[in-house]
C-alpha positions as CSV (number, residue, x, y, z in Angstrom):
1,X,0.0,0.0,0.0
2,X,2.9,2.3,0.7
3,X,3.3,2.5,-3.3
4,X,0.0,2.4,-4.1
5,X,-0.2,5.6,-1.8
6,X,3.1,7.5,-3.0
7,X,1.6,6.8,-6.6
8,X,-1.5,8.4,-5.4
9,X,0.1,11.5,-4.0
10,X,2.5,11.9,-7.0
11,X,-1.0,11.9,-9.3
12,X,-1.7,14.5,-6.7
13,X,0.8,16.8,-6.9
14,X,0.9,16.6,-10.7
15,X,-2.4,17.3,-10.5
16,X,-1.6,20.5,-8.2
17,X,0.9,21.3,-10.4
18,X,-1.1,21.2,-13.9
19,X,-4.0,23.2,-11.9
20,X,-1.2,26.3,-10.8
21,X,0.0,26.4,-14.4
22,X,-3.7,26.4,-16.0
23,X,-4.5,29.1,-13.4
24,X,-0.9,30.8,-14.4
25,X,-2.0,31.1,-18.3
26,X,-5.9,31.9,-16.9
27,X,-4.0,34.5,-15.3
28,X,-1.9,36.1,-18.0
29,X,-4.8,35.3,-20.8
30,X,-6.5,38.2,-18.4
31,X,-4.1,40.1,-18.2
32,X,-3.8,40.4,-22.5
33,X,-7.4,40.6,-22.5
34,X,-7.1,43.8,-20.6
35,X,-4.1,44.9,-22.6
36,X,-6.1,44.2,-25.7
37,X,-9.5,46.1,-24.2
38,X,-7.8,49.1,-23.3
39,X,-6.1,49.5,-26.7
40,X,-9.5,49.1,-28.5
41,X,-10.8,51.5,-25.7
42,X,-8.2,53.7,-26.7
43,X,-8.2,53.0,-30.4
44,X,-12.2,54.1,-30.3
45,X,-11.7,57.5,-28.5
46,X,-8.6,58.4,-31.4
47,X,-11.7,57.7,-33.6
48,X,-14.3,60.0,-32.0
49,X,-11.3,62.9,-32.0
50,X,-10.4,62.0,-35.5
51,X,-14.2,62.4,-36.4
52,X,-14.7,65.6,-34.7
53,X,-11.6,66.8,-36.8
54,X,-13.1,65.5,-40.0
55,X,-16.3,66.9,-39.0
56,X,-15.3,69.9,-38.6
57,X,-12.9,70.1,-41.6
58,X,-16.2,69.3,-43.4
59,X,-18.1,72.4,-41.9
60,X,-14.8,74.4,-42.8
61,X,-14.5,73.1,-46.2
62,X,-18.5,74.0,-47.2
63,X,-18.0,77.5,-45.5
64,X,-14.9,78.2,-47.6
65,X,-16.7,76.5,-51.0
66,X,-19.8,79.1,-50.2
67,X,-17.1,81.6,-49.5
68,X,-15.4,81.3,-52.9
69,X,-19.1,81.3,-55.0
70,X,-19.8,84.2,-53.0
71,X,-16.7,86.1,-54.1
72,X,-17.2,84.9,-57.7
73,X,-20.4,86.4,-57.9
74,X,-19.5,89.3,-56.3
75,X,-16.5,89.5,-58.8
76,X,-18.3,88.4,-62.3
77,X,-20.9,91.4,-60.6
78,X,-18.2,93.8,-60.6
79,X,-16.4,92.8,-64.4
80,X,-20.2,93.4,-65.7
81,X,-20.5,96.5,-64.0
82,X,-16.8,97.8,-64.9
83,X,-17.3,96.3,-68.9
84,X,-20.4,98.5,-69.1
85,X,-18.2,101.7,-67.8
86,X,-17.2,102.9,-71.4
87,X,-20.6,102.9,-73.2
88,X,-22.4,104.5,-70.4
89,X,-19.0,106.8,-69.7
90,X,-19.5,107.4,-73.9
91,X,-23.8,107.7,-73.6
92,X,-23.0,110.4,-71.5
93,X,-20.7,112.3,-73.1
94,X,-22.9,112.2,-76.2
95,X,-25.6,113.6,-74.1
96,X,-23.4,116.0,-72.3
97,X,-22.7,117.2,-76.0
98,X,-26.0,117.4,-77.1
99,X,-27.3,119.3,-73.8
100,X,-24.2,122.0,-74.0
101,X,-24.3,121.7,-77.9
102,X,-20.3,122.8,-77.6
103,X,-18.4,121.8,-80.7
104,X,-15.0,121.5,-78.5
105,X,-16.0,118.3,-77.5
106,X,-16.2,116.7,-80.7
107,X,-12.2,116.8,-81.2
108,X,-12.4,114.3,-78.0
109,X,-11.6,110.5,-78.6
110,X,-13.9,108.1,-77.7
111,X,-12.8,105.1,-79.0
112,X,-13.7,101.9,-76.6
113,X,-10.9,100.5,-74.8
């Protein structure tokens, strides 16, 4: 029996031994869990900042487009308005001419430029 119970206290402590290593890997399986939940923790709050940024860069970049029409209206507006400054600068010479009837004005040039 003395083997019989040595045999049965060696199964024992193998057994002891195989259940501190499977609680050893439990353990650092945990601990990479954690390691691996706070990098995605941290990997989704980089995305939330990264789409504010974009977000905004988005507001920015429609404000700036609306911007830029704005000024190219405002700028075709003014090339009109300047293009039309000869003929009506050359209406109302013609006018002036005809209301003052002076015959010095006729010697003036009024060729379109």
């Amino acid at each position: 029996m003395g083997s019989s119970n040595r045999k049965g206290c060696l199964k024992y402590s193998i057994i002891v031994q195989e259940i501190g290593q499977l609680r050893n890997e439990a353990r650092e399986k945990e601990l990479q869990l954690k390691e691996k939940e706070q990098f995605h923790e941290s990997e989704v709050a980089n995305n939330r900042e990264i789409e504010k940024k974009i977000s905004a860069s988005d507001r920015t970049y429609v404000r700036l487009k609306q911007e830029l029409q704005d000024a190219e209206r405002l700028r075709d507006t003014f090339n009109s308005e300047v293009s039309t400054l000869p003929i009506t600068f050359l209406h109302s010479i013609i006018r002036l001419q005809k209301l003052l009837s002076i015959d010095q004005l006729t010697d003036v040039d009024f060729t379109l430029v």
